[in-house]
LOVO-885813 format. One record per residue (C-alpha): x, y, z; residue in one letter. Coordinates in steps of 0.001 Angstrom, whole numbers, plus 524288, in hexadecimal, padded with zeros to 5 digits. Example, Ala and Ser with C-alpha at 12.3 -4.5 7.8 and 13.67 -1.06 7.14 Angstrom:
// LOVO-885813
8300C7EE6C81E78a 835667FBDC81BE4s 
// end
This chain:
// LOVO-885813
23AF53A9EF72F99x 22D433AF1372E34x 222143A9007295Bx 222DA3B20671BF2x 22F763AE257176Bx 22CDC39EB471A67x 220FE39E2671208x 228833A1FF705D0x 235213971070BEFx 23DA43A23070FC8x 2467139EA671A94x 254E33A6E671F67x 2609339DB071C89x 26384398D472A6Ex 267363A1287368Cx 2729A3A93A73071x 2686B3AE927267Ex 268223BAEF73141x 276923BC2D73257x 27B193BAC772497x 277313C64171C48x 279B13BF4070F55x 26FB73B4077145Fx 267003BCB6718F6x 266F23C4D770AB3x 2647A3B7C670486x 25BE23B19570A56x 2527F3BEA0708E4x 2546B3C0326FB00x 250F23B11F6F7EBx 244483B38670089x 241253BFBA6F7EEx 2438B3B8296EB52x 23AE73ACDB6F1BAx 22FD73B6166F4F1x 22D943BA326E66Dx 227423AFF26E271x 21C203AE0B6ED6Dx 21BB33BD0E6ED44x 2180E3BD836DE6Ex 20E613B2746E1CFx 207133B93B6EBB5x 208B33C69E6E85Fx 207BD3C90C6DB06x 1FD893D2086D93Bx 205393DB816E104x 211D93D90F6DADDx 20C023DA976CDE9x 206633E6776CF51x 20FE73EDC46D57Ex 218143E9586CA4Ex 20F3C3EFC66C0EBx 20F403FC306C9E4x 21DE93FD0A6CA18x 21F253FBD26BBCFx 21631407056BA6Ax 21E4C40EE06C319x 22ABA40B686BD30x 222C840D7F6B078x 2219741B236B3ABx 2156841D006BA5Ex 217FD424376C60Dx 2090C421306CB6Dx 20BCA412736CC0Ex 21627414306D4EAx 20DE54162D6E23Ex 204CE40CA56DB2Dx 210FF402426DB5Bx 2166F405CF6E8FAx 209CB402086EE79x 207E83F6B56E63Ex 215123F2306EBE9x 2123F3F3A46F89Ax 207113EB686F76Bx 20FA33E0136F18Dx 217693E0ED6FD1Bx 20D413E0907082Dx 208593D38B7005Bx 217AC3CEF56FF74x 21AC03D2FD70C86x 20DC03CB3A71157x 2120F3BF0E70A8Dx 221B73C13870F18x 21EC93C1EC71CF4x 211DC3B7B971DC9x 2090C3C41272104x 1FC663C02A71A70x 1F8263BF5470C1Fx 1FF7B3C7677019Fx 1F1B13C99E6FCAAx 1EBCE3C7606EE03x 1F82C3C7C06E69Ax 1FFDD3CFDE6F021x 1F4D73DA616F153x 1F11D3DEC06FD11x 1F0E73EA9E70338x 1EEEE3E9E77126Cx 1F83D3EE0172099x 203B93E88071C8Ex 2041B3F20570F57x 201D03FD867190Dx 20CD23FA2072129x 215363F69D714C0x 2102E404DE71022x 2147640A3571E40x 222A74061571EEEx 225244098F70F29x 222324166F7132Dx 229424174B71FC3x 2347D4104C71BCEx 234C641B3A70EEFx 23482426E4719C8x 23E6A41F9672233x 2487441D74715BDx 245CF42D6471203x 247974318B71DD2x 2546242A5471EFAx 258D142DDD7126Fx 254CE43BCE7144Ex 25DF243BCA7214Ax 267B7434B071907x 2690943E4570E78x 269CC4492F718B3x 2754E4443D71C05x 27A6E4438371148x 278674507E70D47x 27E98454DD71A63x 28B4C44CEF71646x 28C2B45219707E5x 28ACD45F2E70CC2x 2958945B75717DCx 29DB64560770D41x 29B3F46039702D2x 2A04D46BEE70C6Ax 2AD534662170E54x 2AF68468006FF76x 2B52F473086F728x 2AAB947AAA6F05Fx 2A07C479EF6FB6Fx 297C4483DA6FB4Ax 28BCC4834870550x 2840A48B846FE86x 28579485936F145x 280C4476456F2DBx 28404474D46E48Ex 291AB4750B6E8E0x 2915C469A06F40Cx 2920745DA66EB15x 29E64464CA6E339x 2A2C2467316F1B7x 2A58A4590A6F63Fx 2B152453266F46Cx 2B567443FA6EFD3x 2B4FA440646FDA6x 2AA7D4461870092x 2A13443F516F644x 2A7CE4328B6FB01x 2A16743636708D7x 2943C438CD70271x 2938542DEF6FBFFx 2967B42535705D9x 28CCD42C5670D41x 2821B42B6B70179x 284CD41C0F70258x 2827241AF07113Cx 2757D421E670F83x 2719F4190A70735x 2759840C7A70DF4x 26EAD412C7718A6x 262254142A712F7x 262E34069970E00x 264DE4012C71AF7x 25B4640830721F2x 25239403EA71771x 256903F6A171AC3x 254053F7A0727B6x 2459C3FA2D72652x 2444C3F17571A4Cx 23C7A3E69E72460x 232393F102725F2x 228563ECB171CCDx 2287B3DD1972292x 229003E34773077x 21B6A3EAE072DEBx 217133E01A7273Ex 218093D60F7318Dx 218043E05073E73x 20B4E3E6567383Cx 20F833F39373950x 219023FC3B732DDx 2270E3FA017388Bx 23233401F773194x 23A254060573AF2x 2379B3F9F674390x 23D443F1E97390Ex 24ABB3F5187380Dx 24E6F3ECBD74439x 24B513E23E73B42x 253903E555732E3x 261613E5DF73B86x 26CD93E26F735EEx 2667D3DD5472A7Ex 264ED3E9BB72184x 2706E3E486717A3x 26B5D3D82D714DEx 25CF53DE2C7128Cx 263853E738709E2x 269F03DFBB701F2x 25E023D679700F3x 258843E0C16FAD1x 261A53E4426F319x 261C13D6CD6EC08x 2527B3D6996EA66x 253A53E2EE6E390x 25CA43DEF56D9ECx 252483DBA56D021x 24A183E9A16D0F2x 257D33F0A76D012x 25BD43E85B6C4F7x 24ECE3EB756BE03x 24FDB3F9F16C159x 25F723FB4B6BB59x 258C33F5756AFC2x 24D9F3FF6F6AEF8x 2593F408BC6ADACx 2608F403E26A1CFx 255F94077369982x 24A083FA78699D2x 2408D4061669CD4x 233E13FE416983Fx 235663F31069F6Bx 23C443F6946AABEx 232863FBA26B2A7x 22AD73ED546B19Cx 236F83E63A6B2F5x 23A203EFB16BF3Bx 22CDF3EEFB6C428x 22A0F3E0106C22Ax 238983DDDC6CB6Bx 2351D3E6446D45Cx 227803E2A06D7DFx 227E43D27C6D570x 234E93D1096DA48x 239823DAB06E205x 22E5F3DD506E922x 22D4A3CF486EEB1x 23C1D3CE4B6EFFAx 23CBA3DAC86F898x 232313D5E4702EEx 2368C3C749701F7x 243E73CC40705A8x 23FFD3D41D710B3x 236463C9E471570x 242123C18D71678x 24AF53CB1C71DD3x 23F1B3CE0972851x 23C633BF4772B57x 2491E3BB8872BCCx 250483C7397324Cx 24F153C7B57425Ax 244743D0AB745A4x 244123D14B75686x 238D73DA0C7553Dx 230CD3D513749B2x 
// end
């Protein structure tokens, strides 16, 4: 247990907290529920204002978007700092310093290693619609408007069963690099790639971890559908910034001090 997680009186539940996934899954969502409150306390500024960005976004001003991206990634290098005992959050969370630039460095390699996958993935694909679309009456290669018509019951069964491995795919290779951001953070350099050893056998329980602190910012959005168009977007971006935001790097903090990390 590192110092980070101590100082806010995190601790795993005894030493089948690694071996039990539903212990494991616990335990990181009651540190991310614990880390709210010092978070708010130290990082407010930060939180606030990206807040106020997002709800101009969601508003409908496409400018404040970039504007609330990098406000966000501010209030993470100041909750990541505080998570993982790496200095001062700085006055209310802002700061803007090496740890932002590395934060800044895995976003955007983790974004080009997710495309990239998914651009390979939906290749694919494409190869097996086509595959399954020529064994079907009506085919007619030079007429694609014909393929979809072309596939039979069986057929679509195979695609989507295909369609939902992609997708599990994607979500557990985004899983496995998920400990990037703590890893550059406390290695002080950016380590994407070099971070999914940390993450072996452990990319269902991070998953799901996430999964549950999301629940509130999914809730909010399904409600900015049936119709609460005025106040949605502050509702939506108030969850998302002062309690989702904290949630998310409280949980992960958890997962890479308490997973086994040979090389860390």
């Amino acid at each position: 247990m590192g110092e980070g997680l101590a100082r806010f009186g995190w601790s795993a539940s005894g030493g089948g907290c690694l071996t039990n996934p539903s212990s494991i899954i616990g335990g990181a969502v009651v540190a991310s529920v614990r880390f709210v409150p010092p978070a708010w306390k130290q990082c407010w500024a930060a939180l606030a204002l990206t807040a106020l960005a997002l709800w101009a976004a969601l508003a409908g001003a496409a400018i404040a978007w970039p504007l609330a991206l990098a406000l966000a990634l501010i209030a993470r290098g100041g909750l990541w700092r505080m998570a993982l005992d790496r200095g001062e959050a700085g006055p209310g969370g802002l700061q803007v310093g090496p740890v932002e630039a590395r934060l800044l460095a895995t976003w955007l390699l983790a974004m080009l290693f997710l495309a990239i996958l998914a651009l390979l993935l939906t290749t694919a694909l494409l190869c097996l619609t086509f595959a399954v679309a020529t064994a079907g009456r009506g085919f007619r290669i030079d007429e694609p408007a014909s393929w979809a018509g072309a596939i039979r019951p069986g057929g679509r069964i195979v695609q989507s069963f295909a369609i939902l491995a992609a997708g599990i795919g994607l979500v557990f290779a985004a899983a496995r690099i998920s400990l990037a951001e703590p890893a550059g953070v406390v290695g002080g350099k950016v380590q994407l790639l070099a971070a999914w050893p940390l993450t072996r056998g452990h990319a269902l329980p991070i998953a799901i971890g996430n999964l549950a602190v999301a629940i509130a910012p999914v809730a909010a959005g399904a409600w900015c559908l049936t119709g609460a168009r005025v106040v949605a977007p502050l509702v939506l971006a108030a969850i998302g910034a002062w309690l989702w935001l904290p949630m998310q790097v409280g949980l992960m903090a958890y997962f890479f001090q308490v997973l086994p990390a040979p090389e860390r």
